[in-house]
PyMOL Python script that loads the backbone (N, CA, C, O; Angstrom):
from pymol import cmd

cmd.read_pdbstr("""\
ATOM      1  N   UNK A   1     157.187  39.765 151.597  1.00  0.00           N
ATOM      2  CA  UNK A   1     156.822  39.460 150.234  1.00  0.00           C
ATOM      3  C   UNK A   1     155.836  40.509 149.716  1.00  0.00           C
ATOM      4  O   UNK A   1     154.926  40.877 150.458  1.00  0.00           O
ATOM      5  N   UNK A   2     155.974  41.048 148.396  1.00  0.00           N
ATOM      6  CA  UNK A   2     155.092  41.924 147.675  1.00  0.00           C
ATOM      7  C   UNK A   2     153.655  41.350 147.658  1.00  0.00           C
ATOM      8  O   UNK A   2     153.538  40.125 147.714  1.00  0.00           O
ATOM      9  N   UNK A   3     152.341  42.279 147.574  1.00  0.00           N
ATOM     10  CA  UNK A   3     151.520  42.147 147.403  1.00  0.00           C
ATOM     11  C   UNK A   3     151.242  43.177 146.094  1.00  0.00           C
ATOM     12  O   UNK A   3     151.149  44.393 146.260  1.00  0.00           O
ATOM     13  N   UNK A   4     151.131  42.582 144.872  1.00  0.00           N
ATOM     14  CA  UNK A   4     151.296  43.289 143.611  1.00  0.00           C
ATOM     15  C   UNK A   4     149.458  42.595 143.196  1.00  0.00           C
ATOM     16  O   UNK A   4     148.748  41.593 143.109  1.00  0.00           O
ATOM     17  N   UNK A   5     149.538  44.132 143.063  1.00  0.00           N
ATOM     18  CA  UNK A   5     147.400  44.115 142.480  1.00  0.00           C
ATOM     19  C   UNK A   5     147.313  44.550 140.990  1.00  0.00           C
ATOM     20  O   UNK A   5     148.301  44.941 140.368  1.00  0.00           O
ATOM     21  N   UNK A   6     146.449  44.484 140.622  1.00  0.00           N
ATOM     22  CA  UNK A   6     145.911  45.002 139.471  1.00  0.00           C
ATOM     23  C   UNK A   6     144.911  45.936 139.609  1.00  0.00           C
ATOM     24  O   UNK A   6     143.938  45.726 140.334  1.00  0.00           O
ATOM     25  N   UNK A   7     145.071  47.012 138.938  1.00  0.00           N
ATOM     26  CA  UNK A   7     143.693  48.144 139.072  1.00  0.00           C
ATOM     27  C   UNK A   7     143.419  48.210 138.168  1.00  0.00           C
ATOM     28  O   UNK A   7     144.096  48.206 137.141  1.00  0.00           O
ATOM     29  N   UNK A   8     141.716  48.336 138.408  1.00  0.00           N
ATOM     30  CA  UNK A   8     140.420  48.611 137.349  1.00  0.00           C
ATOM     31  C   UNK A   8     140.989  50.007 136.500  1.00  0.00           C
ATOM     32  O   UNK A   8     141.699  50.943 136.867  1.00  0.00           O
ATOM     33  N   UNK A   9     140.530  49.783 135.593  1.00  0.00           N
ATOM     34  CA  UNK A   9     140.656  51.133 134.615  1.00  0.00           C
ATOM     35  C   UNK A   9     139.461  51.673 134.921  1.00  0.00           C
ATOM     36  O   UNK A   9     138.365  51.165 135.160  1.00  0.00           O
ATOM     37  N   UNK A  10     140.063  53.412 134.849  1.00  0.00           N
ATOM     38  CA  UNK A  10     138.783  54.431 135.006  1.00  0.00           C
ATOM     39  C   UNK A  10     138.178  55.164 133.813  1.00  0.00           C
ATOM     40  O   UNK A  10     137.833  56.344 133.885  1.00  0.00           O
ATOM     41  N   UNK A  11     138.083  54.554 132.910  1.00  0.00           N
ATOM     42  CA  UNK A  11     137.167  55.017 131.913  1.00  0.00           C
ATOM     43  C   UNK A  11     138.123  53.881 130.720  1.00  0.00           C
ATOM     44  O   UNK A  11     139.187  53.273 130.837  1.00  0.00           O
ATOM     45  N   UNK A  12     137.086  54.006 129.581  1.00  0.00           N
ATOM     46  CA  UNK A  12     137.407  53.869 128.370  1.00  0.00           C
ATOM     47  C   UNK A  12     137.558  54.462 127.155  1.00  0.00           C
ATOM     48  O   UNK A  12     136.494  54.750 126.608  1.00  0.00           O
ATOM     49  N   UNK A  13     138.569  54.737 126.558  1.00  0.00           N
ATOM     50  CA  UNK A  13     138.553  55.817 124.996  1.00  0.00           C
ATOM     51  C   UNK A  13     138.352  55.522 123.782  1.00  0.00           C
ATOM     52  O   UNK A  13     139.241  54.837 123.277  1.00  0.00           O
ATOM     53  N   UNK A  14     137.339  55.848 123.014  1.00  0.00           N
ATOM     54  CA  UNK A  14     137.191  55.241 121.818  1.00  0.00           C
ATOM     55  C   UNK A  14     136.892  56.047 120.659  1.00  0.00           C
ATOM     56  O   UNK A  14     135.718  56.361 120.461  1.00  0.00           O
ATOM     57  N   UNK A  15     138.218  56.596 119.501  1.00  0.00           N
ATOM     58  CA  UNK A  15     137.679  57.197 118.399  1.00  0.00           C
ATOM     59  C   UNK A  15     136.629  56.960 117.804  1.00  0.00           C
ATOM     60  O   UNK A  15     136.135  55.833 117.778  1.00  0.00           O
ATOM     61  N   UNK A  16     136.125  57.969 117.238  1.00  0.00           N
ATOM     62  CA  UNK A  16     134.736  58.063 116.759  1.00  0.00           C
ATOM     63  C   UNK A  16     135.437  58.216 115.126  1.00  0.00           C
ATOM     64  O   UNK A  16     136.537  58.752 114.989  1.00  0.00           O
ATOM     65  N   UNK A  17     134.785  57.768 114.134  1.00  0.00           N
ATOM     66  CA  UNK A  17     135.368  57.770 112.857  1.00  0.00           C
ATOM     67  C   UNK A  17     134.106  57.669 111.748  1.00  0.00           C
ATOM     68  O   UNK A  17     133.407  56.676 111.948  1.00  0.00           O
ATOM     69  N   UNK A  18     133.765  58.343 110.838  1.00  0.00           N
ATOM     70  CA  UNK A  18     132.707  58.727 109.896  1.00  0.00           C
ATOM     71  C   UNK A  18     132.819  57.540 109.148  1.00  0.00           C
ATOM     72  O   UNK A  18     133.591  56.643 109.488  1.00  0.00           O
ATOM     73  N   UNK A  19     132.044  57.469 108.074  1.00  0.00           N
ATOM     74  CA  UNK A  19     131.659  56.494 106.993  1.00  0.00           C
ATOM     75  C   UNK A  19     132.525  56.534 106.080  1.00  0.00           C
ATOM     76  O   UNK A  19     132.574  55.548 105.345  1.00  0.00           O
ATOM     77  N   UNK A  20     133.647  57.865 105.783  1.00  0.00           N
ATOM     78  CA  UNK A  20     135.177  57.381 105.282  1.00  0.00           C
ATOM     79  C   UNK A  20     136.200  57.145 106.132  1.00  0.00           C
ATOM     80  O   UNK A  20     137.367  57.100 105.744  1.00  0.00           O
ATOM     81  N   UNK A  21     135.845  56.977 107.349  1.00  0.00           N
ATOM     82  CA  UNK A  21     137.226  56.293 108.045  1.00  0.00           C
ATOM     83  C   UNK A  21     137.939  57.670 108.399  1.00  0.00           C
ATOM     84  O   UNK A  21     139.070  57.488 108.850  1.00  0.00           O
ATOM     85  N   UNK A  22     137.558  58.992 108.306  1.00  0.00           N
ATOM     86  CA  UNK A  22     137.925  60.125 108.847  1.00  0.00           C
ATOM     87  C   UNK A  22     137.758  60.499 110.196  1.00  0.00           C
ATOM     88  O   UNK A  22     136.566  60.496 110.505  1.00  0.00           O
ATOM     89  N   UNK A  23     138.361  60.753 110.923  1.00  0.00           N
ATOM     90  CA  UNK A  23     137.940  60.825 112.481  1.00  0.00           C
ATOM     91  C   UNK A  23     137.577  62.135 112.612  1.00  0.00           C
ATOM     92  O   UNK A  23     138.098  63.144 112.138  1.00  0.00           O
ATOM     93  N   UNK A  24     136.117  61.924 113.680  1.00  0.00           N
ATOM     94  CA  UNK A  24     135.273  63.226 113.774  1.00  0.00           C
ATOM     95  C   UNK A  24     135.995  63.282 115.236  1.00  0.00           C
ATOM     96  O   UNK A  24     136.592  64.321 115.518  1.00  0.00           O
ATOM     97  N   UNK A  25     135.965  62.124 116.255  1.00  0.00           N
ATOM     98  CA  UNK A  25     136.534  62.860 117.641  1.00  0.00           C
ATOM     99  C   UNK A  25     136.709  61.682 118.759  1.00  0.00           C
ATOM    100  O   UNK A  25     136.406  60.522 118.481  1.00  0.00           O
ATOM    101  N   UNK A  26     137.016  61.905 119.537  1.00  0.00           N
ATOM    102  CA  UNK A  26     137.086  60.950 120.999  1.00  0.00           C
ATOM    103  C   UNK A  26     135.768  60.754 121.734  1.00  0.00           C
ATOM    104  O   UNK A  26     135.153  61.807 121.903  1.00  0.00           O
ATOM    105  N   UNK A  27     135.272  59.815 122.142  1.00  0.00           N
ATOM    106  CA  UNK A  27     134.722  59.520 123.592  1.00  0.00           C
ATOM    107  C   UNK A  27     135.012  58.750 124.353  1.00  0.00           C
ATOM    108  O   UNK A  27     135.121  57.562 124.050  1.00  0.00           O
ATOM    109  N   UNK A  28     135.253  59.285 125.759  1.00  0.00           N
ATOM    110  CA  UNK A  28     135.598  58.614 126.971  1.00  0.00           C
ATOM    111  C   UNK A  28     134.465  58.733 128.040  1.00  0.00           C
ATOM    112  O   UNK A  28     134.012  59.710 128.636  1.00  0.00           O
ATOM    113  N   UNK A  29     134.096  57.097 128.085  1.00  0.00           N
ATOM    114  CA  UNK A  29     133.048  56.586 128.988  1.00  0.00           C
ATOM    115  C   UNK A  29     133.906  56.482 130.580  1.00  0.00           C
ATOM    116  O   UNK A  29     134.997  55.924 130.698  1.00  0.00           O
ATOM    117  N   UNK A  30     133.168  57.128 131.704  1.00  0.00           N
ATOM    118  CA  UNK A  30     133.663  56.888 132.899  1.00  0.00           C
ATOM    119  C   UNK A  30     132.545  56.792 133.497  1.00  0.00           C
ATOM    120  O   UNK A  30     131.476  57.325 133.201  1.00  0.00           O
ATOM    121  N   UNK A  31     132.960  55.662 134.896  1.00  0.00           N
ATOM    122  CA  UNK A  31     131.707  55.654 135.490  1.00  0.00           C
ATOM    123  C   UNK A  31     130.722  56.701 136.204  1.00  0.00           C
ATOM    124  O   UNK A  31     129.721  56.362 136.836  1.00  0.00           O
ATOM    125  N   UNK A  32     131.211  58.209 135.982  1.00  0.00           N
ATOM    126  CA  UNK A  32     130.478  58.949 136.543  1.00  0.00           C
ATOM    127  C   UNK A  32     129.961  59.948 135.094  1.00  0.00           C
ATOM    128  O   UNK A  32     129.365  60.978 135.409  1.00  0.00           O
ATOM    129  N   UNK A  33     130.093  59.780 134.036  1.00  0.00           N
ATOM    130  CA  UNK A  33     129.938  60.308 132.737  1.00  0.00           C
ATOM    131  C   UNK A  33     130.393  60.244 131.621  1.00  0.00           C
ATOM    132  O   UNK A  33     131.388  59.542 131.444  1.00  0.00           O
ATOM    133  N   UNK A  34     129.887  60.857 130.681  1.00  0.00           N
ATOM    134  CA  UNK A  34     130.364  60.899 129.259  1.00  0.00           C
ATOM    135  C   UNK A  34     131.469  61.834 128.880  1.00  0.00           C
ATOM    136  O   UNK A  34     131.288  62.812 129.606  1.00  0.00           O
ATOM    137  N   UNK A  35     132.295  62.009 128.289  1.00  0.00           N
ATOM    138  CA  UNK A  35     133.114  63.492 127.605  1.00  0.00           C
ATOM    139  C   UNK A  35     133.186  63.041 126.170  1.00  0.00           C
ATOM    140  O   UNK A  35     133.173  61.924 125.653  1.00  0.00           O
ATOM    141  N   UNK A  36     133.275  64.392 125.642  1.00  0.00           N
ATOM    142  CA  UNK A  36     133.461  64.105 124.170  1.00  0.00           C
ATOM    143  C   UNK A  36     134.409  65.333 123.866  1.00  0.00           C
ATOM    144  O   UNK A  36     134.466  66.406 124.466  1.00  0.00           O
ATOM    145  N   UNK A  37     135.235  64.836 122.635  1.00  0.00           N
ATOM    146  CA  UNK A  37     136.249  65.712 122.359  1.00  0.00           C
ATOM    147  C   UNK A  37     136.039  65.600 120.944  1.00  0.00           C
ATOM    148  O   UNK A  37     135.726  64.584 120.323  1.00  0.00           O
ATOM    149  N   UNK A  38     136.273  66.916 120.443  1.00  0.00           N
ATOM    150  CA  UNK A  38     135.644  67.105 118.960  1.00  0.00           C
ATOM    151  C   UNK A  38     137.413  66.680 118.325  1.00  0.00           C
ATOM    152  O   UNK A  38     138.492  66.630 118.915  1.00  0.00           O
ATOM    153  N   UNK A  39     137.000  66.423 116.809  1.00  0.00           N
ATOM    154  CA  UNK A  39     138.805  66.338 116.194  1.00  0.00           C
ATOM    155  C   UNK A  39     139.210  67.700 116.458  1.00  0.00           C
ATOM    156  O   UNK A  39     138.446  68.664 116.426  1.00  0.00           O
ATOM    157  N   UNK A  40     140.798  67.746 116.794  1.00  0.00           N
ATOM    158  CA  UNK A  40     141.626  68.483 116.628  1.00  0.00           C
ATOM    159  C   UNK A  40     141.755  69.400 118.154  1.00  0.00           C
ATOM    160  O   UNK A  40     142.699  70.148 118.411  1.00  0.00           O
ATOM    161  N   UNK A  41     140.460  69.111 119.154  1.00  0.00           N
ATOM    162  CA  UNK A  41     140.795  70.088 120.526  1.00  0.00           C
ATOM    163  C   UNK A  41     141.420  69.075 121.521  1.00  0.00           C
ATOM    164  O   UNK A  41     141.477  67.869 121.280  1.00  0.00           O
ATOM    165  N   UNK A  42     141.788  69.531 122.420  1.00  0.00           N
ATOM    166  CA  UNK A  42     142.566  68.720 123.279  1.00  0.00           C
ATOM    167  C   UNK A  42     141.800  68.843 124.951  1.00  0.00           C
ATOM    168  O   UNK A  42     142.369  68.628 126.021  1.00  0.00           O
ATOM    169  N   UNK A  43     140.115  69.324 124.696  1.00  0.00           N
ATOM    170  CA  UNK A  43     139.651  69.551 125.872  1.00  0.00           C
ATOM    171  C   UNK A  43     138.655  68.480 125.350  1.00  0.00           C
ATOM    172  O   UNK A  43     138.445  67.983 124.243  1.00  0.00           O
ATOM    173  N   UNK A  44     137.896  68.258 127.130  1.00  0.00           N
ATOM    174  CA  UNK A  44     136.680  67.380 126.742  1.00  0.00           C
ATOM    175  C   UNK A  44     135.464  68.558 126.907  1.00  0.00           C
ATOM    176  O   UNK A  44     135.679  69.658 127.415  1.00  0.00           O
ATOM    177  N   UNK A  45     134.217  68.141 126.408  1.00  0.00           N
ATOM    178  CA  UNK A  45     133.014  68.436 126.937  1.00  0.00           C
ATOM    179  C   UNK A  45     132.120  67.010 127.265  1.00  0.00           C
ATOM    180  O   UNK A  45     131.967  65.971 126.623  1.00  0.00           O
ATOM    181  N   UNK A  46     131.572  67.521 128.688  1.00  0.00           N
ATOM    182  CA  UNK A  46     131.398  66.213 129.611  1.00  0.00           C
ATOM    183  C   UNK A  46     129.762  66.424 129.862  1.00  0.00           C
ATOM    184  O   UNK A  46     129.123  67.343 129.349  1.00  0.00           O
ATOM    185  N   UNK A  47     129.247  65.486 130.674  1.00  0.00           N
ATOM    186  CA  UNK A  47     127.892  65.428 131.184  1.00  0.00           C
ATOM    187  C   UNK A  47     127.873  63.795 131.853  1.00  0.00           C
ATOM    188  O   UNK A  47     128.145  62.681 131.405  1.00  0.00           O
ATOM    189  N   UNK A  48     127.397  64.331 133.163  1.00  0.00           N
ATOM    190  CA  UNK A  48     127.020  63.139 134.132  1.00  0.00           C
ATOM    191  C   UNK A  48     126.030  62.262 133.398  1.00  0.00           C
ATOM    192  O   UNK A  48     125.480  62.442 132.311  1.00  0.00           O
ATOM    193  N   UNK A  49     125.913  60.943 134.548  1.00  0.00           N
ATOM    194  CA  UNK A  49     125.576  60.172 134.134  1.00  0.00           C
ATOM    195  C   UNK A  49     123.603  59.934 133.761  1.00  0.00           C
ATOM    196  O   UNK A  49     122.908  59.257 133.002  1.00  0.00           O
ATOM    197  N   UNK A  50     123.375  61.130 135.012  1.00  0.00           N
ATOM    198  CA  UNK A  50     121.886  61.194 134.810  1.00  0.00           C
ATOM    199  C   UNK A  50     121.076  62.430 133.260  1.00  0.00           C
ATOM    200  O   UNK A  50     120.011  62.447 132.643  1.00  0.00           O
ATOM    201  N   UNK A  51     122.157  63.131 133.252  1.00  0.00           N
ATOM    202  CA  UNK A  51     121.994  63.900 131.870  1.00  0.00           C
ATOM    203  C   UNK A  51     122.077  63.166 130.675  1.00  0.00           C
ATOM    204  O   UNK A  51     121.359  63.331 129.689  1.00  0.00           O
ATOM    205  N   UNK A  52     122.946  62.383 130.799  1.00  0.00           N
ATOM    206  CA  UNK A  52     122.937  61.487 129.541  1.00  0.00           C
ATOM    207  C   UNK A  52     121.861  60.739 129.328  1.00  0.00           C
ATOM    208  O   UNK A  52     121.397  60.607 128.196  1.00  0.00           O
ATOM    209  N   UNK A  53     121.328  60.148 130.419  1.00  0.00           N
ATOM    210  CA  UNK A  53     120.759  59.099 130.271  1.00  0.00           C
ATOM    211  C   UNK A  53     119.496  59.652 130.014  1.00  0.00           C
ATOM    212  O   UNK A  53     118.763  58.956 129.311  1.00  0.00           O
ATOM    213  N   UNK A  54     118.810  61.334 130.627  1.00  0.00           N
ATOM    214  CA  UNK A  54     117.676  61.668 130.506  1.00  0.00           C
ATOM    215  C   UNK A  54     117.570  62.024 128.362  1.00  0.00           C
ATOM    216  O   UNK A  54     116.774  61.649 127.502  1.00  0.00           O
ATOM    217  N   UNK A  55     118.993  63.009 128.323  1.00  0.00           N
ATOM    218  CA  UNK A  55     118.873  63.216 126.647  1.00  0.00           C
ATOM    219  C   UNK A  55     118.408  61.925 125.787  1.00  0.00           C
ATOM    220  O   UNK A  55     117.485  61.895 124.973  1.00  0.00           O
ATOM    221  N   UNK A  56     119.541  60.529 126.279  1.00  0.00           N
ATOM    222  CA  UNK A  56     119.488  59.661 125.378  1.00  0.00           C
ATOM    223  C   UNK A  56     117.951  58.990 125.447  1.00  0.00           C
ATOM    224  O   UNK A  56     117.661  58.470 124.369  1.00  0.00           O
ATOM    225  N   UNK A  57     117.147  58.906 126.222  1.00  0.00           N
ATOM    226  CA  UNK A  57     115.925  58.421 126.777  1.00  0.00           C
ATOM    227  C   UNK A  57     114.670  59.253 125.869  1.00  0.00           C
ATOM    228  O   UNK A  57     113.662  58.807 125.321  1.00  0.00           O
ATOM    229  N   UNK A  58     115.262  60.775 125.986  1.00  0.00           N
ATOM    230  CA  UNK A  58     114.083  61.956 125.016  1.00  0.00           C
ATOM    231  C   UNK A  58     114.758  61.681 123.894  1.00  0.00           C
ATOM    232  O   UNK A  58     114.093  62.319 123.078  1.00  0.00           O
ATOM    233  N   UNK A  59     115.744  61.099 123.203  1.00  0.00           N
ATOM    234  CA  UNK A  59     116.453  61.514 121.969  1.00  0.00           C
ATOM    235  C   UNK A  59     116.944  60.524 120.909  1.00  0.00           C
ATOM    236  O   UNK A  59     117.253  60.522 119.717  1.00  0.00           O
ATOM    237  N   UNK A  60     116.862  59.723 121.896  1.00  0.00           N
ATOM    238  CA  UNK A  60     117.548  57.988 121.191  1.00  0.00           C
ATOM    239  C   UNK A  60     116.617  57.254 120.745  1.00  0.00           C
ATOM    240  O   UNK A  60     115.558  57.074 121.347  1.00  0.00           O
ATOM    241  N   UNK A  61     117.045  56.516 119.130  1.00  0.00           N
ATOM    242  CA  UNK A  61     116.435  55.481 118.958  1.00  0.00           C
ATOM    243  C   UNK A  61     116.366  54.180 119.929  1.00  0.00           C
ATOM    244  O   UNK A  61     117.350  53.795 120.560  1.00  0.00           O
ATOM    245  N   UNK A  62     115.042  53.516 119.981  1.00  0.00           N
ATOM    246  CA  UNK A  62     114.706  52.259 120.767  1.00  0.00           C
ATOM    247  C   UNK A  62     115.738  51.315 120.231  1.00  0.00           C
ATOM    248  O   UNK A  62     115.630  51.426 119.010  1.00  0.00           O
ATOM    249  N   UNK A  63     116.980  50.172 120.574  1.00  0.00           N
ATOM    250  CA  UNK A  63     117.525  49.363 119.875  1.00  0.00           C
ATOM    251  C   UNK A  63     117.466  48.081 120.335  1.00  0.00           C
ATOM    252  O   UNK A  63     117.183  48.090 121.533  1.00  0.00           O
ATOM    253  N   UNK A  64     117.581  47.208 119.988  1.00  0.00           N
ATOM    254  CA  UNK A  64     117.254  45.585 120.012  1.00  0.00           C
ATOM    255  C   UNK A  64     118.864  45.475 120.562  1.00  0.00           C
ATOM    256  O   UNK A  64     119.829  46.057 120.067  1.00  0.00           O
ATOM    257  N   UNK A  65     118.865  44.708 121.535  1.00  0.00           N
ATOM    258  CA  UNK A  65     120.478  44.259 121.851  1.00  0.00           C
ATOM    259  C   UNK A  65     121.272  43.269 120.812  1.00  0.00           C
ATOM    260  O   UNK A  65     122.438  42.943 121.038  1.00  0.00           O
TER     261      UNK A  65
END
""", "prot")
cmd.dss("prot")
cmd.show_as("cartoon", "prot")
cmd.util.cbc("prot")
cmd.orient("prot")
């Protein structure tokens, strides 16, 4: 008898879209980093998880959950 699994997804993709509903670009969250893809390229630019977190920490507003 089959043993049929389900696998975790390895990241998530989510257009990024301006204040007219124009899309500026992609980001895909994975558990080892960020990538971002500007509109119209078909490459990412990436950064681990401790880079992000140091920029967003020097760079980010404080937010209330």
């Amino acid at each position: 008898m089959a043993n049929n699994q389900f696998t975790p997804k390895q990241f998530e993709d989510f257009e990024i879209l301006d204040e007219n509903g124009a899309k500026v670009g992609d980001i895909r969250i994975k558990p080892s980093g960020v990538l971002w893809s500007p509109k119209g390229e078909h490459s990412y630019y990436g950064v681990d998880l401790d880079t992000f977190g140091q920029w967003m920490t020097k760079n980010g507003k404080k937010q209330k959950k």
